[in-house]
C-alpha positions as CSV (number, residue, x, y, z in Angstrom):
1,X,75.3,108.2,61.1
2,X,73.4,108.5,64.1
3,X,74.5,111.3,67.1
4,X,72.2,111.0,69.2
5,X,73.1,110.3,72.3
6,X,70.4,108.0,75.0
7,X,68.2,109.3,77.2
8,X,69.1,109.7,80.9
9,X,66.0,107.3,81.6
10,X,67.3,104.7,79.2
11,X,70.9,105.2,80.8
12,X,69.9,105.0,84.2
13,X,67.6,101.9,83.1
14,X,70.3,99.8,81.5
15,X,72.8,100.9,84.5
16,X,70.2,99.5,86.8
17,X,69.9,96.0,84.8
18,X,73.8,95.9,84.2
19,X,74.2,96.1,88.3
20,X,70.9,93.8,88.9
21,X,72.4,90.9,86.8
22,X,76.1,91.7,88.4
23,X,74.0,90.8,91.5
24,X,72.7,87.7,90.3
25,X,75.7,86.7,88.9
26,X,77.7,86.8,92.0
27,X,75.3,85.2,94.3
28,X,75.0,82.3,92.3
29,X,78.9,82.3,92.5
30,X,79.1,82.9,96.2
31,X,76.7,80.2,96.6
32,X,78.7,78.1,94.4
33,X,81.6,78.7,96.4
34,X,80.1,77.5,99.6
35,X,78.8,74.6,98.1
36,X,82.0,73.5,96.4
37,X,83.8,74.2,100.1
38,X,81.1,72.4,102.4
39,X,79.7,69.8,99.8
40,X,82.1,67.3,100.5
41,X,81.7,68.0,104.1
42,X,78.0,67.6,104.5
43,X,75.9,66.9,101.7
44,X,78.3,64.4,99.8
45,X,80.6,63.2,102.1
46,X,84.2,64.2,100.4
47,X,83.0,62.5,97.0
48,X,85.8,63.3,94.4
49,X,83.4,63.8,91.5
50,X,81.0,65.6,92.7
51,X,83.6,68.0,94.5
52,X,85.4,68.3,91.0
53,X,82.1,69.3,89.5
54,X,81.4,72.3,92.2
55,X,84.4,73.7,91.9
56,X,84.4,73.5,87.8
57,X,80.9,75.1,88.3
58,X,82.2,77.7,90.5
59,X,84.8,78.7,88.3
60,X,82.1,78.9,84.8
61,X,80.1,81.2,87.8
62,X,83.1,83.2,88.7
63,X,83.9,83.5,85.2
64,X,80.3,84.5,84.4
65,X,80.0,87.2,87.4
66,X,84.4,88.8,85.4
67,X,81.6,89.0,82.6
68,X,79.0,90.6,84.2
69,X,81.1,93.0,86.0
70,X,83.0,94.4,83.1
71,X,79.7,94.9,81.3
72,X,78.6,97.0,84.1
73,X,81.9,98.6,84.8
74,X,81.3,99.8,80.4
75,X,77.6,100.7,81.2
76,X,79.0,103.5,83.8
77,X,79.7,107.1,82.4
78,X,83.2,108.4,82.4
79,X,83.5,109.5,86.1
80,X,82.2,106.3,87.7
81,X,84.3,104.5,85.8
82,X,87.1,106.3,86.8
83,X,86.1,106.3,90.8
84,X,85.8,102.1,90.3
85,X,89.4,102.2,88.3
86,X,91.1,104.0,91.1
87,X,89.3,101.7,94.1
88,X,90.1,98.7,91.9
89,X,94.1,99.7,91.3
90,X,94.2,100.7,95.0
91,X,93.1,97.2,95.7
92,X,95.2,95.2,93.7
93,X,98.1,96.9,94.7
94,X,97.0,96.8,98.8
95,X,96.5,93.1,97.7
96,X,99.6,92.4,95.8
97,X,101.5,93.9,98.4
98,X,99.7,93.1,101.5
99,X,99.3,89.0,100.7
100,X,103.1,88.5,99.0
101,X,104.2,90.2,103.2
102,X,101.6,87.7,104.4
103,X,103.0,85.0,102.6
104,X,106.5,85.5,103.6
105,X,105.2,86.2,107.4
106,X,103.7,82.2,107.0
107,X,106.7,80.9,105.2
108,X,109.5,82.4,107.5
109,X,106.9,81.1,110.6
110,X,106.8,84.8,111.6
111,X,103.2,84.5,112.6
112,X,101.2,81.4,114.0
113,X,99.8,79.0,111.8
114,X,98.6,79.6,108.6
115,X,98.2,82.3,106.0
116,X,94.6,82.2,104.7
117,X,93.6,83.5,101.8
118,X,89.7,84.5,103.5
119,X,91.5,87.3,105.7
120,X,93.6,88.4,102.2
121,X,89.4,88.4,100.7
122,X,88.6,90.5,103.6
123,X,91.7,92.8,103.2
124,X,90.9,93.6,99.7
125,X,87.0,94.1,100.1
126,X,87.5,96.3,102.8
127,X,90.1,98.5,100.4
128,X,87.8,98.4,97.8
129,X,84.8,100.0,99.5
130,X,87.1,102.2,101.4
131,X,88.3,103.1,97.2
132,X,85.2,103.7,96.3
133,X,83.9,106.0,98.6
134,X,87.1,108.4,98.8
135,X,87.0,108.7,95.1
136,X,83.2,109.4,95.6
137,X,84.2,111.9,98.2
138,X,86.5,113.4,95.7
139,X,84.7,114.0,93.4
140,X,81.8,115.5,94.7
């Protein structure tokens, strides 16, 4: 049985390809997205098929960038991974409770016109970094 454990090189170098191709992975599906929201605006003129296709695309990409990130999220060592699980549980629960008061504020016509789900995006992201660099701050 081999007890070795891997270099700090080789660590660092496969931490630096796991977060390159989380990169990729989510440009390709933010650009997806786009496409699949302003494709049957302006490039194919609100054809069913092709719209049906983007978003099916999107969702393989979106799927493929879940991937991507849990591999990365593995590649971490045990304190980054624990700074990321607290910014990500912080999140989903901002996000759980935050959209489900939005929601009710659109429903009960609390609020002027519409929930949207970009400003719920926003919401999270914003928690997320904000996670991430208190439990950075913690830990120091």
């Amino acid at each position: 049985m081999n007890t070795s454990t891997p270099s700090a090189g080789g660590w660092a170098s496969k931490n630096s390809r796991n977060t390159r191709v989380l990169a990729y992975w989510t440009s390709a599906w933010v650009i997806s997205h786009a496409l699949a929201v302003f494709g049957p605006k302006f490039l194919w003129m609100d054809n069913t098929l092709l719209t049906a296709l983007a978003v099916v695309a999107n969702v393989a990409l979106g799927t493929g960038m879940v991937l991507a990130n849990r591999r990365q999220l593995r590649g971490l060592d045990e304190l980054q991974q624990q700074i990321q699980m607290q910014a990500m549980g912080l999140t989903l629960g901002v996000g759980l409770v935050a959209g489900l008061a939005y929601a009710t504020l659109d429903t009960t016509n609390l609020i002027p016109g519409d929930a949207e789900i970009g400003h719920l995006v926003i919401l999270m992201g914003l928690t997320y970094l904000l996670g991430t660099i208190m439990g950075a701050r913690k830990y120091r």
